[in-house]
Structures are given as structure tokens and as C-alpha cells.
C-alpha positions in Angstrom: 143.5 76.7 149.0 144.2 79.6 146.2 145.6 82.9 147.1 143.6 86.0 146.1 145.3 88.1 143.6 147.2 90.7 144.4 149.9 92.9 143.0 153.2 91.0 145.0 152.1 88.3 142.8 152.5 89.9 139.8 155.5 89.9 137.0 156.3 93.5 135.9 155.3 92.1 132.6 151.9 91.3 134.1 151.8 95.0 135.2 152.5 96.5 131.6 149.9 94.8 130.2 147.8 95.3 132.7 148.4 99.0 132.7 148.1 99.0 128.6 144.6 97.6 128.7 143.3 100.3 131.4 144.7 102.9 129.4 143.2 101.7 126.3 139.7 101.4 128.0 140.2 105.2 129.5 141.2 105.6 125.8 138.0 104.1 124.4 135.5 106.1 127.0 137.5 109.6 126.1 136.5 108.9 122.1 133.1 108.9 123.8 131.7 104.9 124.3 132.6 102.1 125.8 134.2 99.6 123.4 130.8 97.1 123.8 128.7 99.2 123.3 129.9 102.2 121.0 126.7 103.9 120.5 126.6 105.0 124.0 128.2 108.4 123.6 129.7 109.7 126.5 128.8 113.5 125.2 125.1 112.8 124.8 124.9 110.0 127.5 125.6 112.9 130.4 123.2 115.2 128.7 120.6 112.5 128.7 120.7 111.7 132.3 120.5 115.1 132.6 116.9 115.2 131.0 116.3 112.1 132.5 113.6 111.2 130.0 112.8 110.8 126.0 109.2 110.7 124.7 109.8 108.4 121.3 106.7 108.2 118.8 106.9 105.0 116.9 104.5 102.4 114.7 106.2 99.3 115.9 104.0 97.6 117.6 104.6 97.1 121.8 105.4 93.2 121.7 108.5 94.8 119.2 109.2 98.5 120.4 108.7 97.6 124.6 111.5 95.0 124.7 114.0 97.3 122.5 113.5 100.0 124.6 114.1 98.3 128.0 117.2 97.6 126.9 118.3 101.7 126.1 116.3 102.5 129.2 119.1 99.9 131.2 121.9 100.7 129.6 121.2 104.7 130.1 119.2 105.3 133.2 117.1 107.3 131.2 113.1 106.7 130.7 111.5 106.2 127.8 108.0 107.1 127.1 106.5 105.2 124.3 103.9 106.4 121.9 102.8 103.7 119.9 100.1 104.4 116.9 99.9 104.0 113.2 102.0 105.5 110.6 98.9 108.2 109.5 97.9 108.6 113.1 101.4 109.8 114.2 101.8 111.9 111.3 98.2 113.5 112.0 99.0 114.1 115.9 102.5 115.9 115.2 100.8 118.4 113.2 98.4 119.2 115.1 100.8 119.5 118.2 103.6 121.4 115.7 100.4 124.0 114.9 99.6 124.2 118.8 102.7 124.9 119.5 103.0 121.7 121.6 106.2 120.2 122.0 105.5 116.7 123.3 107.8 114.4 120.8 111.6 114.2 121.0 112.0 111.5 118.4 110.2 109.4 115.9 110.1 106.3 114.8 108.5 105.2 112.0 108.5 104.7 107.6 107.0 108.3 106.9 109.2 110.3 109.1 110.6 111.7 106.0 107.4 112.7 105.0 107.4 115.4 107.9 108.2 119.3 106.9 111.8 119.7 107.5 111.3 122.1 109.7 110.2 119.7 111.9 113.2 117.9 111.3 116.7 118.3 113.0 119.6 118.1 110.7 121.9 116.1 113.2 124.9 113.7 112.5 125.0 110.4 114.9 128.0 108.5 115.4 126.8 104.8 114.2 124.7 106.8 110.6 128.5 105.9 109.4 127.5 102.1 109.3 124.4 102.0 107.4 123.6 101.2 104.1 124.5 105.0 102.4 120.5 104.4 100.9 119.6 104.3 104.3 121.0 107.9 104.9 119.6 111.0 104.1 121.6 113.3 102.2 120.3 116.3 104.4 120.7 114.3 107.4 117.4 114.9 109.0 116.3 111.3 109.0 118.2 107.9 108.9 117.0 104.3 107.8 116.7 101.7 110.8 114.9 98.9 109.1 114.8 98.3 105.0 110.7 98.3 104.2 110.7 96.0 101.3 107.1 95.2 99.9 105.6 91.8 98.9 102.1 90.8 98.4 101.4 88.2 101.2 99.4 84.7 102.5 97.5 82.8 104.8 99.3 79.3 104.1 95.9 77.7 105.6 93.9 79.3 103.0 96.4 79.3 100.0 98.9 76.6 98.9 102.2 77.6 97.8 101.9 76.3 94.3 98.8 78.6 93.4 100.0 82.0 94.6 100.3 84.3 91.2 103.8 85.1 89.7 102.9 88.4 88.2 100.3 90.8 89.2 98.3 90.0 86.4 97.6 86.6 87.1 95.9 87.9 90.2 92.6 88.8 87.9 92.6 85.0 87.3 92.0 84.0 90.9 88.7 84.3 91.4 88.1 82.3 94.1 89.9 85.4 96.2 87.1 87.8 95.5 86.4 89.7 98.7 89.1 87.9 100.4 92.2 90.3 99.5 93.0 93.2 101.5 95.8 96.2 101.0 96.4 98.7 103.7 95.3 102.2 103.0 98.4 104.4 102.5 100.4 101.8 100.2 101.0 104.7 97.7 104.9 103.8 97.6 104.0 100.4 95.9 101.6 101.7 93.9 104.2 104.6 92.4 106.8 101.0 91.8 103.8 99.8 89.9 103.9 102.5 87.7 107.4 102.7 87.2 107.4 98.7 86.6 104.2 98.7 84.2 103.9 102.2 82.8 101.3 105.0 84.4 98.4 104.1 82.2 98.8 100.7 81.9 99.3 100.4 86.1 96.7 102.6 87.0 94.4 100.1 84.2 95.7 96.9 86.2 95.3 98.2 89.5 91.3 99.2 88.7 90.8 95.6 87.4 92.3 94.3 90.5 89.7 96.4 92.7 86.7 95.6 90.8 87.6 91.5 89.9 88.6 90.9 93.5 86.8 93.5 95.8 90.1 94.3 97.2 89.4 95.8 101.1 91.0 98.6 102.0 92.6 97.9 105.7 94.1 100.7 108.1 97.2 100.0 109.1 100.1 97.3 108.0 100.3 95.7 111.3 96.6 95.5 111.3 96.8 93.9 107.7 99.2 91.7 108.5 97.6 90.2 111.7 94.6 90.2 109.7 95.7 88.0 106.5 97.8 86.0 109.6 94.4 85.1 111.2 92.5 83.9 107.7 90.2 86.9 108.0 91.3 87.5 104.4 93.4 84.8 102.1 95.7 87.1 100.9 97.3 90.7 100.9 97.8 92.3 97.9 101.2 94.2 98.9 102.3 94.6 102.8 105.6 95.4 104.8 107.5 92.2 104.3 108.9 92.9 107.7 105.5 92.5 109.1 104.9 89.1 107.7 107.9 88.0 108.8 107.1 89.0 112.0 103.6 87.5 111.9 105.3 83.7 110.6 108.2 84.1 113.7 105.5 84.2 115.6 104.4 80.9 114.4 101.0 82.6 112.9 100.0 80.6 109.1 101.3 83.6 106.9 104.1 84.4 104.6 105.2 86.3 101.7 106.3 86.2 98.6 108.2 87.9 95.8 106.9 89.6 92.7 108.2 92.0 90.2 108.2 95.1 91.5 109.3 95.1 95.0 108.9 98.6 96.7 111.8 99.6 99.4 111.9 102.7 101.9 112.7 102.8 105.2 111.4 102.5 108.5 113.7 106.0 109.8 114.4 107.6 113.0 114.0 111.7 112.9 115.1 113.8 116.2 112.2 117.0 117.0 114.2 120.6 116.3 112.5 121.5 119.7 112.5 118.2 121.7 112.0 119.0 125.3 115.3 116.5 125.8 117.6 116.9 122.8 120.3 114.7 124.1 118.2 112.0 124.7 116.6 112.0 121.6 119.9 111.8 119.6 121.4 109.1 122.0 118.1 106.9 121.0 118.5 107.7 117.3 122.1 106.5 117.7 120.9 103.4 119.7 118.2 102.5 117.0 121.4 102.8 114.2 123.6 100.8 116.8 124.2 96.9 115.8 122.7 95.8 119.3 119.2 97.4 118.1 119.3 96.4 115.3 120.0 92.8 115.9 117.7 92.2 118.6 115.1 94.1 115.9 116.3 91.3 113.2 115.0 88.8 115.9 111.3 89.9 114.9 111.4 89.9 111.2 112.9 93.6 111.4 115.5 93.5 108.1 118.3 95.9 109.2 119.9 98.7 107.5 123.7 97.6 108.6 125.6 95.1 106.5 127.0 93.8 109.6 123.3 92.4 110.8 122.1 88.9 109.4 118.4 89.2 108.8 116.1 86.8 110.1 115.6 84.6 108.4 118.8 84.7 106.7 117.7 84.5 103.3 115.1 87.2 103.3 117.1 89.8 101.7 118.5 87.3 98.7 114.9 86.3 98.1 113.6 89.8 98.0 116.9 91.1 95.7 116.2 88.6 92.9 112.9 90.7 91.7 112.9 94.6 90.7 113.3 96.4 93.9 112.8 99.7 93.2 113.9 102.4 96.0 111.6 105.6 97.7 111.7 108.8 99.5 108.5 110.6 99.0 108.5 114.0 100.3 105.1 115.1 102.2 104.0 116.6 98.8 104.6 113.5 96.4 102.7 111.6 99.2 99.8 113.9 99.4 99.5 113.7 95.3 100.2 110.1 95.5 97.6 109.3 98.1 94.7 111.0 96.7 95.0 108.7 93.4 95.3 105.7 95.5 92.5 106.8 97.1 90.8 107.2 94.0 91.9 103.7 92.4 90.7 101.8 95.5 87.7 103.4 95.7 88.8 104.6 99.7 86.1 107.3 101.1 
């Protein structure tokens, strides 16, 4: 029968190296994580348990943002409180609260977080921003890229074949068997600027109010709600959505995908941290989890396309695919947005 171990039985040999990996591991946890998973640091970890919760506001949707978070609620002891709503929705509810004087928010998650006044914005440094793409970092530090938002026009592969899906935007005017059966989400202002830059203002703005009145575009609120929409056949086609989203709909084994025309917008789905959060330390540690390889892998799982180099999208070609057309980079400030929304609004006709 085998001995336990104990230390009679071991060389002094044994015992040095022994003793060299305990010190290294006390070494590790005094540089402030443990060595699987670095993103825990130890200086915010105490000060998190000590608040014991986090409220995060996010537009991932729950089958996405629940699962992520069980895993920093398990690994921290700390509760998360998730807020889940739509990009505009969040945007509207923080400015209300921020004129209230409310402080409910600790940390956001979500594409327009840059958007937000940056004094509603904490200028903070955490530990993992070091690994991301440098696009995906904001040079006043007050937000930081978690997911790359590349844009693509997208399919129902029930409704459309493969071999008749446009190559330009131009071609789309010629499809008139779509009429009244693509939609766009409301706020896709981004992709509209990239249209411009591709195609010239004028001649853009001229292409984009021929696509509106040959196809009868519908203006949809929400990209999830686009996405599941075009996934379900309720329309045939989306003129421009998240890529991210797609992918998530065809993981899911939903009829849909994208694909990839000249220009392709990018900005990122970012993680900001409240000035006033009623638990600081807890928001930062979350921020740092979101930028952490772990998050950002088990996000990859979905369709989310990371911001680390270190992460293999899923699938593994996505990024390839969507680097071969004119991918043309954004960081609207709440102004440009404003200015930028009110001509979409006025191109696509949205009351």
C-alpha cells in the first residue's frame, strides 16, 4: 500500500525546489494576482469584497453577459448586478440619473461608452489595458476596448443564396425583390460616416437616399434586435449590423450570416468605470476582468471578436475575412454623434 507523503521522505533537493516554488507563488500574489489568473488584483480584490457588490450597465444580451459574469462573481465573492438594455436606452438612463444626482452605475458596458461626457468618465489605468490592441485604448484612458465592433451588412441564408448577395453597395438598388424586406438599426451613424469617407459626402448621402426609397429600408431599434430579426426571416437582409451579433446569431445555429463589403466600420464595444461609483474597487476589478484573456475568451465563444492578440476569434477566420475590405476605425465623441445621428435620421426618414 503507498505511504502518504511527508517531509522524512523527501531529498533536500526535493525541499529547495519545493521551497522555490512557494516562494515564487508568495512572489506572484505580492505583485498583486495569482499567476492563473492575473487580472485578479490583489489591491482592488480586498477593496471589492469590501463593497461586496458592482452594479454593471451593459447591452450584451443575458444569454452572453449572465454566464461572463458568474464566473467574476466566483472567482471574487463579489455580486454583480446586471443592467441589461440597449445602447440608446443606457445612454438615456445615465443622464438622467447623472442630472438627478443618482449614483446607481459603477461600470458600463457597452459600444457608446465613449460617447458619455468625460466627466462621467473615470480616467483610471487597469493592469491587463497593457494587452490590448493600442486602438482599443483610449489615449485619455477613460474607456478601453473589450470587443472589436466591425460592421457588415448581413443574411437570412433561407431567404438569400450566397451567390446573389451584392459586392458593392450599389448593387443593392438592383435587388429588387428585397423591397421592404431590409432593415438597419436606428443609431448606425458610425457606418454611415465610413460611407462617406469610402464614397465622398455627396455622393454617400445620394446612395444612401436611393437605398431608402428603392428598397423601403426599416428602421429597427436595436442591433441585437436586428440581428435576431434578419436571423428569424422577418426581414431577408440587414443592410449593415454588428458582425459580432451575426456571428452570435449563426453559433447559435440560427440561418444568418454576414458578409464583407467595402467599407467596413470598426469601434469598440468599451468598458468605462462611474467617477462616483458607489463601489470603485469593484468597478475597476470588473473592467480589468472584461480586459483579462479569460473574459475575453469565453466572450470569443459567442461570436464576441476580442481586442487581445492573444484570443483566437470564433470562428477563426473572422477577423482575416473582415481585414481584406476597407476597415475604416471610430471614436465619436457625444457631439459628432448627436450631429451624425440627426442626418441619419434625416436620410432614413426615422421620426
Amino acid at each position: 500500500m503507498a505511504q502518504g507523503l511527508s517531509f522524512k521522505h523527501l531529498s533536500f533537493k526535493h525541499l529547495l525546489i519545493a521551497g522555490a516554488l512557494a516562494l515564487n507563488a508568495a512572489a506572484a500574489l505580492a505583485q498583486g494576482a495569482p499567476a492563473d489568473r492575473p487580472w485578479l488584483d490583489a489591491t482592488l480584490l480586498a477593496g471589492a469584497k469590501a463593497e461586496g457588490q458592482v452594479t454593471i450597465y451593459s447591452s450584451t444580451n443575458e444569454q452572453e453577459g449572465l454566464p461572463l459574469w458568474k464566473i467574476f462573481e466566483e472567482a471574487t465573492g463579489v455580486k454583480v448586478n446586471y443592467v441589461r438594455a440597449a445602447d440608446a436606452q443606457l445612454m438615456g438612463r445615465m443622464a438622467i440619473e447623472a442630472r438627478t444626482g443618482q449614483q446607481s452605475w459603477d461600470m458600463i458596458n457597452t459600444p457608446t461608452a465613449n460617447q458619455l461626457p468625460e466627466s462621467m468618465m473615470l480616467p483610471f489605468d487597469p493592469p491587463e489595458a497593457k494587452n490590448v490592441m493600442p486602438s482599443a485604448r483610449d489615449p485619455k484612458r477613460q474607456w478601453y476596448g473589450v470587443y472589436a465592433n466591425y460592421n457588415s451588412p448581413a443574411y437570412n441564408t433561407n431567404l438569400v443564396k450566397a451567390s446573389d448577395l451584392p459586392k458593392t453597395y450599389e448593387e443593392f438598388l438592383t435587388k429588387k425583390e428585397w423591397v421592404g424586406r431590409v432593415a438597419i438599426e436606428g443609431t448606425d451613424n458610425e457606418w454611415m460616416n465610413a460611407m462617406f469617407a469610402h464614397y465622398g459626402q455627396d455622393k454617400g448621402r445620394k446612395l444612401l437616399e436611393d437605398l431608402v426609397s428603392t428598397l423601403k429600408i426599416t428602421v429597427l431599434d436595436g442591433h441585437l434586435a436586428a440581428a435576431r430579426a434578419v436571423a428569424a426571416g422577418e426581414y431577408a437582409v440587414a443592410l449593415n449590423n454588428y458582425t459580432m451579433l451575426t456571428n452570435n446569431m449563426t453559433l447559435s445555429g440560427a440561418p444568418t450570416n454576414f458578409w464583407v463589403m467595402d467599407p467596413v466600420a470598426l469601434f469598440f464595444g468599451q468598458v468605462a468605470v462611474n467617477p462616483k461609483a458607489p463601489h470603485p474597487k469593484a468597478a475597476q476589478l470588473a473592467a480589468n476582468f472584461m480586459l483579462s484573456k479569460e473574459a475575453q475568451t469565453f466572450a470569443a465563444k459567442t461570436g464576441r471578436i476580442p481586442t487581445r492578440p492573444d484570443v483566437i476569434p470564433n470562428p477563426p477566420d473572422v477577423v482575416a475575412r473582415l481585414e481584406k475590405a476597407k476597415v475604416l476605425p471610430y471614436a465619436l465623441s457625444g457631439d459628432q454623434v448627436k450631429a451624425s445621428q440627426k442626418l441619419f435620421d434625416e436620410i432614413f426618414k426615422k421620426r
